[in-house]
N, C-alpha and C positions, 0 to 999 in steps of 0.2 A: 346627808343621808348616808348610811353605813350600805358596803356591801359584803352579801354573803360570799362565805369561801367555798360559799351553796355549791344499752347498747343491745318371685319364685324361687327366689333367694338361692342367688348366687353370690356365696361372700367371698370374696377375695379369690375367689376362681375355684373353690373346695363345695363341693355339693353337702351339709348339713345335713346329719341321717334326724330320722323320725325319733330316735332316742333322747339326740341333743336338744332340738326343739321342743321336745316335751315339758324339760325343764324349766324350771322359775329364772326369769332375768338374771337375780341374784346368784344361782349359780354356773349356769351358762356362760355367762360374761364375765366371769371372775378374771383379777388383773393378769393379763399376764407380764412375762417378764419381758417382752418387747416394749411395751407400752407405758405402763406405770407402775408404781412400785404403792402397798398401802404404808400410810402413814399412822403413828398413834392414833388410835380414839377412833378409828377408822375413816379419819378424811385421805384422802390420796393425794401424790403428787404426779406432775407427768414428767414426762422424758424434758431432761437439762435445757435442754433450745425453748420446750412453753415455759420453763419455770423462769427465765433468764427472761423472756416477753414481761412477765406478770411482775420480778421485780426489777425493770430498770427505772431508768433513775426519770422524775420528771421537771419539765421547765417549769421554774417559779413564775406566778401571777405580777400583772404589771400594773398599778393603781395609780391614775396620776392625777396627781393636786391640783386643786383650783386654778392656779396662778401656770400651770402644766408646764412650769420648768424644774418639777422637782416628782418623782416616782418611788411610790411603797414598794418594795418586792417581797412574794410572800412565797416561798417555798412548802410544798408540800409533802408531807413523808411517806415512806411506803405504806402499804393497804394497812390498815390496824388488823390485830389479830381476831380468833374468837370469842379467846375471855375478855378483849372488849362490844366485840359485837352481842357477844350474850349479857351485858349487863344490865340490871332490873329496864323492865322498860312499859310502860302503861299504856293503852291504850286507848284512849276518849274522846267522845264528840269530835271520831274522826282527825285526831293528831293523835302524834307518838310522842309518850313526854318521860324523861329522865327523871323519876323521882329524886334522885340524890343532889341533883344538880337543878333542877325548879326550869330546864330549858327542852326545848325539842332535841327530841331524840335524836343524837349525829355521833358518827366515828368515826372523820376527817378531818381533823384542823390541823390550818398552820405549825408549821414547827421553826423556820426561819424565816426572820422580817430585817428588814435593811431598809435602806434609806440609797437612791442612784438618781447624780445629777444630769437631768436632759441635755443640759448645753455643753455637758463634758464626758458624761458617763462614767462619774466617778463616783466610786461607791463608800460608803460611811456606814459603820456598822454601831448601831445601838447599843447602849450599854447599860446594864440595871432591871434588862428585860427576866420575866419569870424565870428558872431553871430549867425546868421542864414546860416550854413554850408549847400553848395548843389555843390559835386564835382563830375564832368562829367568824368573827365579822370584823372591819376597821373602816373609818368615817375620818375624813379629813377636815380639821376647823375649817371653817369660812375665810377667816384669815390665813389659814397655811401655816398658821406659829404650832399647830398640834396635830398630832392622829391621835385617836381614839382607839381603844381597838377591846373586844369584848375577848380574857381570858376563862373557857372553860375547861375544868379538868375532870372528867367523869374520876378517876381513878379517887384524889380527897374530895370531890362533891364541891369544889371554888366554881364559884359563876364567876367572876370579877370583869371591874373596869378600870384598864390601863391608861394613861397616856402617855405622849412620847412627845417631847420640847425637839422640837424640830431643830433649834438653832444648836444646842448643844449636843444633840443624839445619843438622851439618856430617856430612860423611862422610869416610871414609879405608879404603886397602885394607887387610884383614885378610892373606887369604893367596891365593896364587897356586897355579897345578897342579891345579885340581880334575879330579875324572873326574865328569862325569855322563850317563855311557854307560847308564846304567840306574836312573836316579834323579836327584831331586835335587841330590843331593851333599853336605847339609846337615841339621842341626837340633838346635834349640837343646838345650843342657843345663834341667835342669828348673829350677835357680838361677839361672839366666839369668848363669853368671858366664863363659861359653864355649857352644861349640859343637862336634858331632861330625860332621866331615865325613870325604868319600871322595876322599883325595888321587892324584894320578896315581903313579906310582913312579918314582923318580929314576934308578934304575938300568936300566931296561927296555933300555936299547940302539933299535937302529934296528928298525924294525919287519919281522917278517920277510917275503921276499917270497913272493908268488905263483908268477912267473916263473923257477919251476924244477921239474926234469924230475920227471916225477908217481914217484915209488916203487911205484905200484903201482894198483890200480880202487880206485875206491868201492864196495865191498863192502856189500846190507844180505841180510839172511835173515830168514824166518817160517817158524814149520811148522805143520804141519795142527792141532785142537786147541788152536789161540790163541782160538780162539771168534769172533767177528761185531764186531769194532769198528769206529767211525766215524772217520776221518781228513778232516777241511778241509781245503780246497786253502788253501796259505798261501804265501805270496812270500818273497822276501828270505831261502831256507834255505842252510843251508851246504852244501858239497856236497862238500868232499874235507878231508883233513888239513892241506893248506894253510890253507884258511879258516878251520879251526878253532884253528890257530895265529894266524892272525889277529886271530882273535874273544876269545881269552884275551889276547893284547897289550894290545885297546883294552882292554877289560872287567876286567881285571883292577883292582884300584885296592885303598888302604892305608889302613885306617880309620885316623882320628889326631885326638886332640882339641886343639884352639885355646882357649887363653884370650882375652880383651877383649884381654890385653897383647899377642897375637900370639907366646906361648910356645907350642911344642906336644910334643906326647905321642905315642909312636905306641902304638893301641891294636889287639893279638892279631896276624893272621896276613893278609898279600896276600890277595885270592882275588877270585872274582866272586861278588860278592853281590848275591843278589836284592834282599836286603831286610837291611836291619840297624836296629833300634829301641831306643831306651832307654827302659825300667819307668819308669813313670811318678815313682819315687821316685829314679832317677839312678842305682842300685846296680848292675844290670843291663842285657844286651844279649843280646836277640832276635835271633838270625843265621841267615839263610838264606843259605847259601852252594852256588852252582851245583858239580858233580862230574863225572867226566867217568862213562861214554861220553856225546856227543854224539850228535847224531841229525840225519838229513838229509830227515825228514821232519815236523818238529816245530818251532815255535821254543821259545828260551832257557826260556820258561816251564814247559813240562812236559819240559826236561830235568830226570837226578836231582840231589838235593839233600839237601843236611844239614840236619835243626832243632838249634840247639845253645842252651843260656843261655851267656854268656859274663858274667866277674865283668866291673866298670869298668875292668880293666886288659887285657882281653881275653883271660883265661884260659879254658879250659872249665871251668863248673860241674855240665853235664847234658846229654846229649844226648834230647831231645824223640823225635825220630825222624830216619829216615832213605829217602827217598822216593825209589823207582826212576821209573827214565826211562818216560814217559807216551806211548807213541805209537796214541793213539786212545781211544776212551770206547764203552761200549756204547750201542747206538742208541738216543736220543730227545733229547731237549733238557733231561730232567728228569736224565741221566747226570752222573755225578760220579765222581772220584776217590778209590782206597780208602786206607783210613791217615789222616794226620791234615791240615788242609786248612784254609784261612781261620784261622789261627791269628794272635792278634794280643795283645799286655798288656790286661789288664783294667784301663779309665780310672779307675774308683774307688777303686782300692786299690794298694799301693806296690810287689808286684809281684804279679801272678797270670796266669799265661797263659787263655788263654781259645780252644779249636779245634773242630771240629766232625769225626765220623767218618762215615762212611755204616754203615748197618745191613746192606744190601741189596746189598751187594756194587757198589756204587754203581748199579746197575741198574735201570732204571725199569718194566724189564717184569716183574721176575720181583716177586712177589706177596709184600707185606710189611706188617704193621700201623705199624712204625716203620722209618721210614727212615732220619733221621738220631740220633745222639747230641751231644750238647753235654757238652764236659769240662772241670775248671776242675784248675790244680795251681799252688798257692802257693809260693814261696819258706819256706825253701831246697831245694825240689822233690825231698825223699828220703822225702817221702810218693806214696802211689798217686793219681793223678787220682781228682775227682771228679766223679759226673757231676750235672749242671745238669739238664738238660732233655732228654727223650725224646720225638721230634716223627713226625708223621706224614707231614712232608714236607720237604722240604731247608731246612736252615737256611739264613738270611738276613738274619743282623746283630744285635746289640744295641746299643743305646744306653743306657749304665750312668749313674747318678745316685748312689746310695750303698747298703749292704747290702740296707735293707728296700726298696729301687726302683730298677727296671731295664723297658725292652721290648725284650722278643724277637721277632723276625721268622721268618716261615718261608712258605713259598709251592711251589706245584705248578704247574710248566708249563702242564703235558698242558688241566688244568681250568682254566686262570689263575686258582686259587684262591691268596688270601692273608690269613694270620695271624696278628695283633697280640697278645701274651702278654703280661700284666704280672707279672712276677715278684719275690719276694725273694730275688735270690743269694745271700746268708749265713742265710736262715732257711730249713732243709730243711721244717719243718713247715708251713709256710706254700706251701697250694697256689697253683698257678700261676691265674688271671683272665683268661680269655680276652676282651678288649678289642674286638677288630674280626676279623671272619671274612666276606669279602670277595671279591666279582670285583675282581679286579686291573684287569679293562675295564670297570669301571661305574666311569665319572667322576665322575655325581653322589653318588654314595654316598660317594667319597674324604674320609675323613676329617683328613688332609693328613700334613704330617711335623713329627717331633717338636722343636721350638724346644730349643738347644744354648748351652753359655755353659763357654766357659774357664775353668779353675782355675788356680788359683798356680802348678803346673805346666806349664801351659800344655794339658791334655789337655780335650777336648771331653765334655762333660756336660751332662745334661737337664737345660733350667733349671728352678727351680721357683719356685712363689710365695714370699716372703718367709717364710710360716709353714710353708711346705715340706708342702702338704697339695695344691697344687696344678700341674700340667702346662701346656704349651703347644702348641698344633697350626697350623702354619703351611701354607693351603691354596691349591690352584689355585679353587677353588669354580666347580665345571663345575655348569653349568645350562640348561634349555631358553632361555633372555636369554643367552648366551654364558658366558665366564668372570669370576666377578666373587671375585680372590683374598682371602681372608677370615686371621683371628688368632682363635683359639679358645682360654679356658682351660678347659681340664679338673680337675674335683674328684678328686680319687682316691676316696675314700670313698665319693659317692655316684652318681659317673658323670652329675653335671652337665654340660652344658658350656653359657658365658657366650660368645658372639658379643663378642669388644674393638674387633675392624677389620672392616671391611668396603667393596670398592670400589663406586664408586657410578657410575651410568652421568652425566654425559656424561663422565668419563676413567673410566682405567683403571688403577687402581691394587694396590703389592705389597709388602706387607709385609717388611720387609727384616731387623728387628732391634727387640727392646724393649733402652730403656736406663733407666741408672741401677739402683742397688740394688733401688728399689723398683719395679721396672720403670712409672714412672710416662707412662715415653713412649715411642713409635714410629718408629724411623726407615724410610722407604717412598718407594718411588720412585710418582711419577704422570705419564700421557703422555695424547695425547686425539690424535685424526686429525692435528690439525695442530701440536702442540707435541710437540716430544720428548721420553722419560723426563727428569725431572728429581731429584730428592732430598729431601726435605722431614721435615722433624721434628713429630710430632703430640701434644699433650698426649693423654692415657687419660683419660676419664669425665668429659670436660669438650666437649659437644658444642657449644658455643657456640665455645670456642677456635678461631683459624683455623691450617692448618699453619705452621710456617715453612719458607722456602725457602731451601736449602744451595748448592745449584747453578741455575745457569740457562744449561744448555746452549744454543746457538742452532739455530734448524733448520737441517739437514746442505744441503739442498739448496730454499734457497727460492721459486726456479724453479718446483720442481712444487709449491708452495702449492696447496692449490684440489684435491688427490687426491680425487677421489670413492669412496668405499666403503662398501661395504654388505653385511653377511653374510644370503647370502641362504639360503633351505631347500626343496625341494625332493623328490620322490621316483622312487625307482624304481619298476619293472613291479611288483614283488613285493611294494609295499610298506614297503621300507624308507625310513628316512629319511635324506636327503644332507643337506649343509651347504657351502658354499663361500663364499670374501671373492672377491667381483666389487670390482674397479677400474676406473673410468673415466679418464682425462688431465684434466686441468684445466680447464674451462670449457667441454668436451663435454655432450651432453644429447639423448638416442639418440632423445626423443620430434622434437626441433628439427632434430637433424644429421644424424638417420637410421641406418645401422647403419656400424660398422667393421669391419676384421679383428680376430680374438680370438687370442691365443695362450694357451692352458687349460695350464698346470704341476701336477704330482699325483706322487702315490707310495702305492701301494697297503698297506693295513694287514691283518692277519688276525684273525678274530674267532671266538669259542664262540658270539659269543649275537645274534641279529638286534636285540635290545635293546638292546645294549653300540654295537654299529656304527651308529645311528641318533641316538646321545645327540649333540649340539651342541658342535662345538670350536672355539675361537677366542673373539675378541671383536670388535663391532665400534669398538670405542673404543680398541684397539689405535693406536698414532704408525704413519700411513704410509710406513714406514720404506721407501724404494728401492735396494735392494742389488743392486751388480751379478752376485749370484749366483742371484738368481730371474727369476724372469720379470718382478715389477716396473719393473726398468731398463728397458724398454720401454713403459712409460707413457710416458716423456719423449719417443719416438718417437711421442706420440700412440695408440698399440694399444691398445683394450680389453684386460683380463687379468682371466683369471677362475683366482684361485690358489689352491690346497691343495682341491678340488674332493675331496669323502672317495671313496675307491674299496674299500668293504668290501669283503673274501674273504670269507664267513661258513660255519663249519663246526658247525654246532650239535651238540649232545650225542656219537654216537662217531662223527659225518661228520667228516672231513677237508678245511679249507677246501678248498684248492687241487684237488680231485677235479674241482670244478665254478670251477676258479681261470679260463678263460676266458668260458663262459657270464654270469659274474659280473661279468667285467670292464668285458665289452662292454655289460652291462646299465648298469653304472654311465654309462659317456662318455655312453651313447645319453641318459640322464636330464638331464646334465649341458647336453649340445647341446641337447635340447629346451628347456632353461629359457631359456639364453642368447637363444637365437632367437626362443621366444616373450615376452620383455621386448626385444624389438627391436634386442637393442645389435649384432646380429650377424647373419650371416643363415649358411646349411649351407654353401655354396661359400668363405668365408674364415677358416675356422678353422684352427688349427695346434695340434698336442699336444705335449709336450716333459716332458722328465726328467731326472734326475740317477739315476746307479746304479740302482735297481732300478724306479725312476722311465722311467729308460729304456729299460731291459726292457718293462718297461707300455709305454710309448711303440711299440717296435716288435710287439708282439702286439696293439696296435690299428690298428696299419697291415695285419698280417698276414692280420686277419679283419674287418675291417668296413673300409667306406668315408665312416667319420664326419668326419675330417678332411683335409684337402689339403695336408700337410705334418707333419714330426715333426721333431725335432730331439731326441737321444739321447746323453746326455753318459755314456761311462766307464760302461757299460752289461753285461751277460752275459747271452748269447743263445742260448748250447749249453748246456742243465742235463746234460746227461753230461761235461759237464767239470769239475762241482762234484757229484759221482755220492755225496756221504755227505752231502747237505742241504744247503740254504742258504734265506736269509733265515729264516723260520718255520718251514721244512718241516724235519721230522725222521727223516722217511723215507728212506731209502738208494734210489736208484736201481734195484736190483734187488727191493728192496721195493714201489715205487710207480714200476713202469717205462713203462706205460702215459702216468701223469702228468705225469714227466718229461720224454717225448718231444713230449706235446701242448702242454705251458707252452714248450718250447723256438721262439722265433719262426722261428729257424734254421731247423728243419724246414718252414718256410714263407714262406720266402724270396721263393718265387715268387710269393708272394699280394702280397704288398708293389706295390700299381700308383702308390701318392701318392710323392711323395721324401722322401728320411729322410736327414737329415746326422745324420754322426756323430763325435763329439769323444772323445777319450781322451788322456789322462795315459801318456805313453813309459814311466814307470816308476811307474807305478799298484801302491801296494800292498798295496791291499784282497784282502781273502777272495775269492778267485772270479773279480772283476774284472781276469782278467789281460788288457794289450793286446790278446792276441792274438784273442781274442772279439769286439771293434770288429772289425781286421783281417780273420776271417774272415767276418764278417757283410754287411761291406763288398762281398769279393768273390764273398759269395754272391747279394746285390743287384746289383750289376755284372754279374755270369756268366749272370741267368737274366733279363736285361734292363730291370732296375729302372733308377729312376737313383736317384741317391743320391750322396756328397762325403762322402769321410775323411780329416778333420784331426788329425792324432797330434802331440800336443805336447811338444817336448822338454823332460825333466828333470823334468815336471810327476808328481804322483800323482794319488791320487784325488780331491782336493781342490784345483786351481791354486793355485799362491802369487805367478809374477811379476808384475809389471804387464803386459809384452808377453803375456805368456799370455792373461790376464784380457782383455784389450784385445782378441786376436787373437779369443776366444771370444764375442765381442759384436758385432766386426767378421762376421763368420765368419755368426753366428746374425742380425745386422741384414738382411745380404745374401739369405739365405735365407728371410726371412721377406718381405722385399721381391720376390720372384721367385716367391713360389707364393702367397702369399694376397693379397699388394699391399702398398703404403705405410698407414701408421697417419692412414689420413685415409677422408674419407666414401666408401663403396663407392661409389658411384655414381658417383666420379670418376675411379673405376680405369680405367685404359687408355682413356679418352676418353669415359667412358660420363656 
């Protein structure tokens, strides 16, 4: 399996005459020359200390091979620019696809790959690799004699596929023409003597256009009697016949298998496949292949589709099923799909499919003792499925090991109830061990996840102890002292569990991998406030031994050496308990310097239980990592920052958080501000709130209803819930269910309450759930219309998440400027405006 290289207006102590505010954003707030400076074309840069955040340098990715005495490093380059992020880019069936290049849309690949051994940490540098290196994904052979790795270059339009001879650490191109419009486009054979990839098709012709006269409407119909389904607002759909010839041109692609020698094969029929896998024994091919009608309210994924086994040469062996177009799920979030679903080869054995069906009509209201089914059907699959396991709530994955041992997952929304099963898949007599039965929001209870290790096939399996009697549990280890990540093995027999790893305060350490046969040692990364993660190999059961060190990354930005932090705890009105990482600038000291401006970043969570929302997250031994996507990058301006501040919704037993989704909000800031202020670092007149997507939603519904802060800043936000009317984020209520709720969470209907100013940033082609532009846009003007002030900067080509440098830049510019204008410069209040 390949992986991808896949955040009354008093300003600043100057009273604002009725002249200034009258003015449009755009001129009002024009740069000055404290703050940033305009750049060509008119993106901005900010003051030296943000621009030094956005490009330092970052730690290269750590990939490690089957056999895990041998690691890929993958180096990633600075942001790409805009003439890369503006390059052609399509839109369809909900993906973003690269015309030139036949792949999803991306502008981050790899630029340096190497080769560093575990047991020495000596590095070997590659030789014969592309010139100008940009790798999307790499997959390690089964046997460890290769990596893989998929070179794309937007700039000549090369998809290609590399490999790299492990023994010699050279590389050369395999093949050219990949499509990886919907995948990969790769993956090993289980002999590692080739690979199955998803070629472009040679013959496609030119692609067809848009620009021609429409034949006729987009036509869709329902009729009475479809029953109550839920539809997400979703972006990027198709929307006429045109597109959808579009969307089969790119999408289309021709399974074909490559040997080492660069011979190939074409294997079965073109198509667009969702998903194509080979049986972990080589023999077989798992094919999801998309069918038409299409739909123009849905993307690619719940159009319909074929289940088919296909022999190695691509013939049909079996058709699985055949899965109608999906446009909507009945209401809740525990809703699923009828027919067969999550269908995938069973790891342990040479072929055996493995799929899950709903009981209940996938429906989570209507009243069921079993809801799902689990079904297993073996090759040569001319027997009846059988079924595995009969669950009370949706299934949720296994992770197989061999007949007598396997864990089942299964879990309920509605309760965040979840359920660890240990099973014997080949022993029907052998009842199933309920292992862990669990809130899914109690941290500290988290008994972690299950420790994996490759087979000869290269398929992912439960490791187990050498005598094969025992498990492995790899955890976050949440506790009231923060997170301190732990390694646990489990007994099977008598439900022991031996503590192996554990972090220790002053770092912070994470268990990454046991190696060797015997798994006699620990690969773990460890970071402390002022050193950043590094890599380290630990002997097991030898406490005296000291780690060794594999890497020794240097700090990204030494400048802010000296970051002060401290997770600090706190409560609400009610009772519950908060948690936040307070930041101070380097060499600050609130008792000495007296208070600053604070800029508090958050994003609100939803909870069943006032106990689950009150547990402690974070750590403070965490590497003061400043990223210019959080609010940190603003330490180097000197600002206090008090970030990830928890903002429970809590809906205990059949309450629904968000009923009381604003009372709760406001309770939380209010607790927040009280701490800040009463530890001195900050006083109520300089504070600022800010978010990212739903972050920013918070953000303006604390502008909307209290006057806790003096500023907001709301990035790519949604602020009408009637425009996302079948749920969003937690909520699983329809709009016309919970209408009431809807209209009171929407800050939009409150517009006018908004008296502090709120900039707001968005992504042009934002293509998150919900988060469409035009939500900033109308927010904007609904702050503008009813005499707010407020500044809307819409960023071209950007989505939900920025990717150019000028974007990144301008957003830092943009938010410096504005923080400087309403709560002041990142220096002692007291010196604010002359004081």
């Amino acid at each position: 399996m390949s992986k991808r290289v896949r955040r009354t207006g008093r300003w600043n102590g100057v009273v604002l005459s009725m002249a200034l505010l009258a003015m449009t954003p755009a001129v009002w707030a024009a740069p000055s020359a404290t703050a940033a400076s305009t750049a060509v074309g008119g993106y901005e840069l900010p003051s030296a200390a943000l621009q030094a955040v956005v490009d330092q340098p970052r730690a290269p990715g750590l990939f490690l091979s089957p056999q895990r005495d041998l690691a890929a490093m993958l180096q990633m380059p600075p942001l790409p620019s805009i003439e890369v992020v503006a390059q052609p880019e399509l839109k369809l069936a909900g993906r973003r696809i690269n015309p030139r290049t036949f792949s999803d849309s991306r502008f981050s690949y790899g630029a340096k790959l190497w080769l560093m051994g575990i047991n020495d940490g000596k590095e070997r540098q590659i030789t014969g690799l592309p010139s100008a290196l940009s790798v999307a994904s790499l997959a390690w052979s089964p046997d460890q004699k290769w990596l893989a790795f998929n070179q794309v270059d937007p700039a000549s339009g090369a998809n290609e596929l590399w490999l790299v001879d492990v023994a010699n650490a050279s590389a050369r191109r395999l093949r050219g023409e990949l499509n990886t419009v919907l995948g990969d486009g790769y993956q090993w054979l289980p002999d590692s003597r080739g690979l199955l990839v998803m070629s472009r098709l040679g013959n496609a012709g030119s692609p067809p256009s848009r620009e021609v006269a429409p034949t006729g409407p987009a036509v869709q119909q329902t009729s009475e009697g479809s029953g109550v389904v839920s539809i997400r607002t979703y972006q990027d759909l198709l929307k006429n016949e045109a597109d959808a010839r579009l969307f089969d041109y790119y999408a289309t692609s021709q399974p074909t298998e490559i040997g080492l020698d660069g011979q190939a094969r074409v294997v079965g029929a073109a198509g667009v496949y969702l998903d194509l896998s080979l049986s972990p024994d080589g023999g077989y091919l798992l094919s999801q292949r998309v069918q038409r009608p299409y739909s123009y309210v849905v993307p690619v994924g719940s159009f319909p589709r074929r289940i088919d086994v296909l022999d190695r040469a691509g013939k049909l062996v079996h058709t699985v099923a055949t899965r109608p177009l999906v446009e909507g799920l009945p209401t809740g979030n525990d809703a699923e799909v009828t027919g067969v679903r999550d269908i995938s080869w069973r790891a342990d054995t040479p072929a055996t499919l493995v799929w899950a069906e709903a009981q209940d009509g996938g429906d989570p209201n209507r009243e069921a003792s079993i809801r799902d089914a689990v079904l297993m059907q073996a090759a040569p699959f001319d027997r009846p499925p059988v079924t595995l396991a009969r669950l009370g709530s949706r299934y949720a994955g296994i992770t197989w090991a061999r007949g007598d041992l396997a864990l089942l997952n299964e879990s309920w929304w509605k309760t965040r109830r979840t359920k660890t099963w240990l099973i014997a898949p080949d022993e029907a007599a052998t009842d199933p061990k309920l292992l862990f039965d669990r809130d899914a929001q109690d941290r500290y209870s988290d008994p972690g996840k299950p420790g994996t290790l490759r087979d000869d096939n290269g398929r992912s399996l439960l490791q187990t102890s050498a005598d094969g009697n025992s498990i492995y549990f790899y955890g976050a280890g949440a506790s009231a002292e923060g997170d301190r990540p732990f390694l646990d093995r489990y007994e099977l027999a008598t439900g022991k569990t031996t503590r192996l790893f554990h972090s220790q305060a002053p770092t912070y350490s994470v268990p990454i991998a046991l190696l060797g046969a015997d798994a006699a040692s620990l690969l773990f990364t460890r970071e402390s406030p002022e050193q950043p993660a590094n890599y380290f190999v630990q002997p097991l059961g030898d406490a005296a031994a000291a780690p060794r060190a594999l890497t020794t990354f240097a700090h990204p930005l030494p400048q802010l050496r000296g970051v002060s932090k401290e997770q600090i705890r706190y409560k609400r009105k009610d009772g519950v308990d908060l948690t936040a990482t307070l930041l101070l600038p380097p060499g600050y000291d609130p008792k000495r310097d007296g208070p600053r401006p604070l800029l508090m970043w958050a994003y609100p969570g939803e909870y069943k239980s006032a106990a689950a929302a009150s547990q402690v997250t974070g750590s403070p031994y965490l590497f003061n990592a400043v990223s210019y996507w959080g609010p940190q990058a603003f330490l180097a301006k000197g600002y206090a920052v008090l970030a990830s501040p928890t903002m429970p919704i809590i809906g205990e037993g059949d309450k629904e958080p968000n009923d009381t989704y604003l009372e709760q909000l406001v309770s939380n800031a209010q607790a927040a501000v009280d701490e800040v202020v009463r530890r001195g670092v900050t006083d109520r007149d300089h504070i600022a709130i800010g978010g990212h997507s739903y972050g920013a939603f918070m953000t303006a519904n604390l502008l909307a209803h209290s006057r806790l802060f003096k500023a907001g800043i709301a990035r790519s936000g949604a602020y009408n819930r009637t425009l996302t009317p079948f749920g969003f984020q937690a909520e699983e209520r329809n709009y016309w269910q919970a209408q009431d709720t809807y209209l009171k969470m929407s800050p939009f209907n409150y517009a006018g309450n908004i008296k502090d100013p709120i900039l707001f940033i968005h992504g042009v082609d934002d293509n998150n759930s919900g988060t469409f532009p035009m939500q900033s846009e109308r927010m904007f003007a609904a702050v503008k219309g009813l005499g707010g002030t407020s500044r809307l900067v819409m960023l071209p080509n950007e989505s939900h998440a920025y990717r150019a440098r000028e974007s990144i830049m301008t957003m830092l510019a943009e938010s410096e400027r504005w923080l400087e204008q309403t709560i002041g410069k990142g220096e002692r209040i007291g010196r604010q405006a002359g004081r």
